[in-house]
C-alpha positions in Angstrom: 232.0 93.3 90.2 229.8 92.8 93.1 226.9 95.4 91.4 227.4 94.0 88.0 226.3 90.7 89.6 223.8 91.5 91.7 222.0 93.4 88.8 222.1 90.8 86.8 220.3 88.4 89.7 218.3 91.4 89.5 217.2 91.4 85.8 216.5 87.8 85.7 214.1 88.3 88.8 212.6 91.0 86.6 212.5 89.1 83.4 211.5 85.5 85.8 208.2 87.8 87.2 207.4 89.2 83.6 207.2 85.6 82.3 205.4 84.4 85.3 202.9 87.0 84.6 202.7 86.5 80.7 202.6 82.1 81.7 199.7 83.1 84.3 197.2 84.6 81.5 195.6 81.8 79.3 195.2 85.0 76.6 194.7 88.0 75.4 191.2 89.2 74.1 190.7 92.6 72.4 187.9 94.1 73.2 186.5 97.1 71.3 184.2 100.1 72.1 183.4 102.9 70.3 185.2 106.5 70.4 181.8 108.9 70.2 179.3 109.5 72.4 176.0 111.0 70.4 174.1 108.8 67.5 173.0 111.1 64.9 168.9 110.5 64.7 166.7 111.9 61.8 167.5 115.3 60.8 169.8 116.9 62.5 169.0 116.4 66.3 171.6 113.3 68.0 171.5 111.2 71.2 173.5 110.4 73.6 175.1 106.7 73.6 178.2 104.5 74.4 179.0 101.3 75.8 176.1 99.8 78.0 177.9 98.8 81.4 176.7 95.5 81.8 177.3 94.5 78.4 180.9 95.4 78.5 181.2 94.8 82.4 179.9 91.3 82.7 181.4 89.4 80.0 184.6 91.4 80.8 184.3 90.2 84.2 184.0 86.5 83.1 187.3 86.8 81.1 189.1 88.5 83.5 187.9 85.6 86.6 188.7 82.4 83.5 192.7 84.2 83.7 192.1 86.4 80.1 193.7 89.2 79.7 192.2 92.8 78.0 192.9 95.0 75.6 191.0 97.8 75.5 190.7 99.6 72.0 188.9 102.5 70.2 189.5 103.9 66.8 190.8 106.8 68.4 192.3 105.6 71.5 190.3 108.1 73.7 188.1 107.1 76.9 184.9 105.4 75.7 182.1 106.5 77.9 179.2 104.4 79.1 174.9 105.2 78.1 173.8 106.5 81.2 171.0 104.8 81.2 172.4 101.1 81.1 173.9 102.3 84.6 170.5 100.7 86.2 170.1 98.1 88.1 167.5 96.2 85.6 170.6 95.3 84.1 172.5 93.3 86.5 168.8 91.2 88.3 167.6 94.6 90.3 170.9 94.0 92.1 172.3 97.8 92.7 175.4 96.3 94.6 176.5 94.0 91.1 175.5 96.7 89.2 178.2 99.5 91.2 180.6 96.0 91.1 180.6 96.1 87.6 180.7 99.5 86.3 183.8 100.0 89.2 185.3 97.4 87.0 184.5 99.1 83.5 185.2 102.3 85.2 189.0 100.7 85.7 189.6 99.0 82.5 188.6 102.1 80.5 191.1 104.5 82.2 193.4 106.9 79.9 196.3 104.5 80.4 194.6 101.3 79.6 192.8 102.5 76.4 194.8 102.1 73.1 193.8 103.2 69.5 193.1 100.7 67.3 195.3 101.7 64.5 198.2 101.4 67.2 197.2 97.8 67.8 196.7 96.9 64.5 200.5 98.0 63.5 202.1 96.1 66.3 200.0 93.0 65.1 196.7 91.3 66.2 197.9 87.5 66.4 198.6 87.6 69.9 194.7 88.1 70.4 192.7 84.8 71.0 189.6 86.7 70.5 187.8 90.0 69.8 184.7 91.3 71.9 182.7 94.3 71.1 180.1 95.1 73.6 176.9 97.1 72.4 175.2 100.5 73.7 174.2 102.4 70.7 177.1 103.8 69.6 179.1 101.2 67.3 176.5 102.3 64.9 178.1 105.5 65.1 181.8 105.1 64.0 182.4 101.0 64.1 180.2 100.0 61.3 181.0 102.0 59.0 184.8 101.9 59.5 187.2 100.3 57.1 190.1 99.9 59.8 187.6 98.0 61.9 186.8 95.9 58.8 190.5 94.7 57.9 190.5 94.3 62.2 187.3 91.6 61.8 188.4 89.9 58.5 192.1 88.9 60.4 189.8 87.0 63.1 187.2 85.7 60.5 190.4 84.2 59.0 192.0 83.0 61.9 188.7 81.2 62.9 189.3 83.4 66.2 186.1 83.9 68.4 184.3 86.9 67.4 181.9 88.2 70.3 179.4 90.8 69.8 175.8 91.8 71.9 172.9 93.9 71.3 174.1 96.4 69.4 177.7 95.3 69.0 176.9 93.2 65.7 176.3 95.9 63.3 180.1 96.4 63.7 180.1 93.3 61.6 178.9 95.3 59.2 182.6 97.3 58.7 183.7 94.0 56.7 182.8 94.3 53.5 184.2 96.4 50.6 182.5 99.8 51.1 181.3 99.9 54.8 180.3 103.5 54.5 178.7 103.6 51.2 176.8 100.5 52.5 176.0 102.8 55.5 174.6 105.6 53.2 172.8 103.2 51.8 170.7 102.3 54.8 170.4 106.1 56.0 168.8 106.5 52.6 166.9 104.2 52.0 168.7 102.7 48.6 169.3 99.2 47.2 172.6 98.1 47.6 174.4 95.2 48.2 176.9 94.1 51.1 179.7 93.7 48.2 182.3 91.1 49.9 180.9 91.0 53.3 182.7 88.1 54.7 179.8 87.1 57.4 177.3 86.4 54.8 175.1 83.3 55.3 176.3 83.2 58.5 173.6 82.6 61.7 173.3 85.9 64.0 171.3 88.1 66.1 171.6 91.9 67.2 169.0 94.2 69.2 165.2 92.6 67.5 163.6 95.7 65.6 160.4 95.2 68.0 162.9 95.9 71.3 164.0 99.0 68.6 160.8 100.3 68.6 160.6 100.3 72.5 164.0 102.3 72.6 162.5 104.8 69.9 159.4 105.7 71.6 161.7 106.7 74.6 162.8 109.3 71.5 159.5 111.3 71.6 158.8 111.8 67.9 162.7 111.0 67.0 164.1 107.8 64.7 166.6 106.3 64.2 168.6 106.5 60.9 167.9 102.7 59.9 167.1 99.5 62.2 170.1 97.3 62.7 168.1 94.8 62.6 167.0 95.2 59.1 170.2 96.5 58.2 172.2 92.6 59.2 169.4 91.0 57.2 169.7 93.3 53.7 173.7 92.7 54.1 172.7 88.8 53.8 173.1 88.0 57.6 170.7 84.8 58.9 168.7 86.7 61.8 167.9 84.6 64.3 165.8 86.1 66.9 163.9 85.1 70.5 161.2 87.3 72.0 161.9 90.5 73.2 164.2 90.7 76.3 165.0 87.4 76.2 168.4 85.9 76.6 169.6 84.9 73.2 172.5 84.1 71.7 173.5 82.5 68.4 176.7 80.5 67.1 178.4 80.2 64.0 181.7 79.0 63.1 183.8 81.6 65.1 180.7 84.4 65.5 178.7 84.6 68.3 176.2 87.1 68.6 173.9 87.7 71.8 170.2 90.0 71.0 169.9 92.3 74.0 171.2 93.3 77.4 169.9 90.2 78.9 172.2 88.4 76.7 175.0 89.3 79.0 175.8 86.3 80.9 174.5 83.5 77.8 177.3 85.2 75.6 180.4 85.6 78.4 179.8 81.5 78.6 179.5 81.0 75.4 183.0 82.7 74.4 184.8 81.3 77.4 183.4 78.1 75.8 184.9 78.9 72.2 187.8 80.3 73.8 188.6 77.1 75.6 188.2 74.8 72.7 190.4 76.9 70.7 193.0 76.4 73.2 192.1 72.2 72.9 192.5 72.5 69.0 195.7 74.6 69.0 198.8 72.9 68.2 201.0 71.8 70.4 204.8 73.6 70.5 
């Protein structure tokens, strides 16, 4: 009688800290990366890519300080690995000690046991996110923008009016919701007319990685291109380009999309989704 009791006290400590913890998060944000780590170029030669640390690391890092919780995701629920060469410290002000702060902290979000596959998200529902985040780094153009899954993923935010967060190279992802994302995508490799059939962000304002700071990353290629600029590719799918000059912070808003140009972006777009992210919270209903 005397153990029955005492684990019940027990459970209801348990099941008191849980809610604590749940009551202490203002949210959940999903934030999505890709699964590969070499862009196909021209022909048949590739390059190495994933997630640029301080694109991921400091708006992750501004979530996490504001009380948010994350949700790391990839389409195959493996480790997503960072561009080597983001780990610099012309990233984070010429600061080396922000810049081994912040990829410690993508280093520990993006362990085995904290990365989930998107497909398993998606099946155990995606209304508990208040947002979705999707830092750039070449390689969403590798398997995030041209993927169906991660097209029915955007279109439950767009519909929501959730906040929808991505930098650099993180908006062609947008590209994923239409009706044919990878026909689209063939599209742009070759070179063919075609339209953006159903693409819910069209008309919308945005920005992504300027085709001029493109053409500074491909002359790093030595004689290699790139399959198509993103760039070009948001504007022929009837996105609203909006661009500053090269390496300057920008970042655009519209409705529940908010896009930032370039690394230096980094800081201009964590405020601006804290900002969204806080007015949702103003607008929600009250239980």
């Amino acid at each position: 009688m005397f153990l029955s009791r005492l684990f019940r006290i027990f459970a209801l400590l348990l099941m008191g800290a849980a809610s604590f913890t749940h009551a202490a998060s203002k949210g959940e944000v999903l934030v999505l990366l890709s699964s590969e780590t070499e862009l196909p170029l021209k022909g048949k030669k590739s390059f190495p890519s994933g997630y640029y640390v301080n694109e991921f690391g400091v708006p992750a890092d501004a979530l996490i300080k504001a009380g948010y919780t994350l949700t790391i995701v990839t389409p195959k629920g493996n480790v997503p690995k960072p561009d080597v060469r983001s780990i610099d410290p012309l990233y984070f002000g010429k600061n080396r000690n922000e810049m081994l702060r912040i990829k410690k902290l993508t280093e520990q979000l993006t362990q085995a046991q904290n990365v989930r596959s998107l497909q398993d998200v998606m099946q155990q529902g995606l209304d508990r996110y208040s947002a979705i985040f999707i830092p750039g780094g070449h390689a969403p153009l590798i398997d995030l923008a041209n993927n169906p899954m991660v097209g029915t993923t955007l279109q439950h935010f767009h519909r929501k009016g959730k906040p929808t967060a991505a930098i650099c190279h993180g908006p062609i992802t947008l590209l994923a919701a239409q009706k044919d994302p990878k026909a689209f995508e063939q599209s742009l490799i070759q070179n063919q007319k075609m339209n953006a059939e159903g693409w819910i962000y069209h008309g919308y304002q945005m920005t992504i990685f300027s085709n001029e700071e493109e053409h500074v990353f491909e002359n790093s290629l030595h004689g290699d291109k790139l399959r198509y600029y993103p760039a070009n590719a948001m504007k022929k799918a009837g996105g609203n380009m909006q661009f500053a000059k090269a390496w300057q912070p920008h970042v655009v808003i519209d409705r529940e999309l908010i896009t930032g140009q370039n690394p230096y972006s980094d800081h201009a777009l964590a405020q601006a989704l804290l900002k969204a992210l806080a007015t949702q919270t103003q607008h929600s209903p009250k239980i």
